[in-house]
N, C-alpha and C positions, 0 to 999 in steps of 0.2 A: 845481501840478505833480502834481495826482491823477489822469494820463490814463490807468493803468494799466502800459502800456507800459514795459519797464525805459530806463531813460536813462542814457547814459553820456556824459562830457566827451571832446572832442577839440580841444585847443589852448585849449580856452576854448570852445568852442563845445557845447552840448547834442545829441545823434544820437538817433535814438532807434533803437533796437537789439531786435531780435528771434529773435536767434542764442539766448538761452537755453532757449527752448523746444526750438528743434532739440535741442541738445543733453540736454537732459533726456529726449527722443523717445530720439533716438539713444543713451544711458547706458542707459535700461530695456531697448531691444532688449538690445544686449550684453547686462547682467545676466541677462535670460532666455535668451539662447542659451547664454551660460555654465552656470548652474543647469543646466539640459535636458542641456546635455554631462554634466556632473558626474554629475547623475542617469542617461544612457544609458550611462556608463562606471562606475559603480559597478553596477549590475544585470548588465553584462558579464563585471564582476568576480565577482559573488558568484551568478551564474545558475547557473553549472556544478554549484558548493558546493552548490547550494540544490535542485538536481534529485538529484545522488547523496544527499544526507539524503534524499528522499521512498524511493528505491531501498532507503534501507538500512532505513528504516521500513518498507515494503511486506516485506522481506524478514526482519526481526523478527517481523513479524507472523503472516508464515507459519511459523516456526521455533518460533513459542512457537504456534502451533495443532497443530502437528506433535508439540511435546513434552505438548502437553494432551491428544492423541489416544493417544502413548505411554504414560504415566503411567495411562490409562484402560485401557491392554492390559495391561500391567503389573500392574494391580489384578486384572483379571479371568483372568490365570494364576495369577496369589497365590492367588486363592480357587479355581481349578481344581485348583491344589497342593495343599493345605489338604484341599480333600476329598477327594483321592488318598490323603493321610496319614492318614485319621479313618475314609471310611463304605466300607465292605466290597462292600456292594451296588451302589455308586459307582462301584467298579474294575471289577465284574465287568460290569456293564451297556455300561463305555467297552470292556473286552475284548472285548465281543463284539460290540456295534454298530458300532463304529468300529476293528476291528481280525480281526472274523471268528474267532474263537474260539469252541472248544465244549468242554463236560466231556465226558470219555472218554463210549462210549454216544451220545451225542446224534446225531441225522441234523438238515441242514439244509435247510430248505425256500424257495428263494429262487423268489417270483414275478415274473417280468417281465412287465411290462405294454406292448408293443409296438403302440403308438399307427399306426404306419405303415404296417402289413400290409392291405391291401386285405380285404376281407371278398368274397369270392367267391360269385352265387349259383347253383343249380343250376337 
């Protein structure tokens, strides 16, 4: 009775029977259509979650470049400040380059340089 084939009794009689394989075919499908649901309905679940985290990383990101750009202006008015408060010659050079000042006496000499005027010839 080593034919392979599962056998089962009926009344007394031997069948041979080959309904288990189907069903073992038929059990795997299910389990993998299951599984596959399980998995497309949790990805469903957590896809939303899982795009606003990259949002809010992208968005950190730029926030802490932004306070790293800050913290760097910051520094460089410190030290704008600092030599307002100490060198003399410092003041007098920002009065008058970037704010047009002059001591009593002085005339000023401003040359423009007028790139766009045709040069005419005779």
């Amino acid at each position: 009775m080593a034919s392979g084939a599962p056998r089962c009794t009926v009344r007394g009689v031997a069948v041979k029977t080959n309904n288990s394989g189907r069903w073992n075919l038929v059990s795997r499908v299910a389990w993998t259509v299951l599984a596959a649901v399980v998995v497309i309905m949790t990805i469903s679940l957590f896809y939303p979650q899982y795009q606003q985290f990259l949002e809010l990383q992208r968005r950190q990101a730029a926030l802490e470049e932004e306070y790293r750009l800050q913290e760097e202006k910051l520094k460089l008015l410190r030290s704008y400040q600092d030599r307002m408060r100490s060198d003399a010659r410092f003041v007098e050079r920002v009065a008058r380059e970037e704010h047009g000042f002059t001591k009593r006496g002085e005339n000023v000499v401003k040359f423009v340089d007028d790139q766009h005027t045709p040069l005419t010839q005779p």
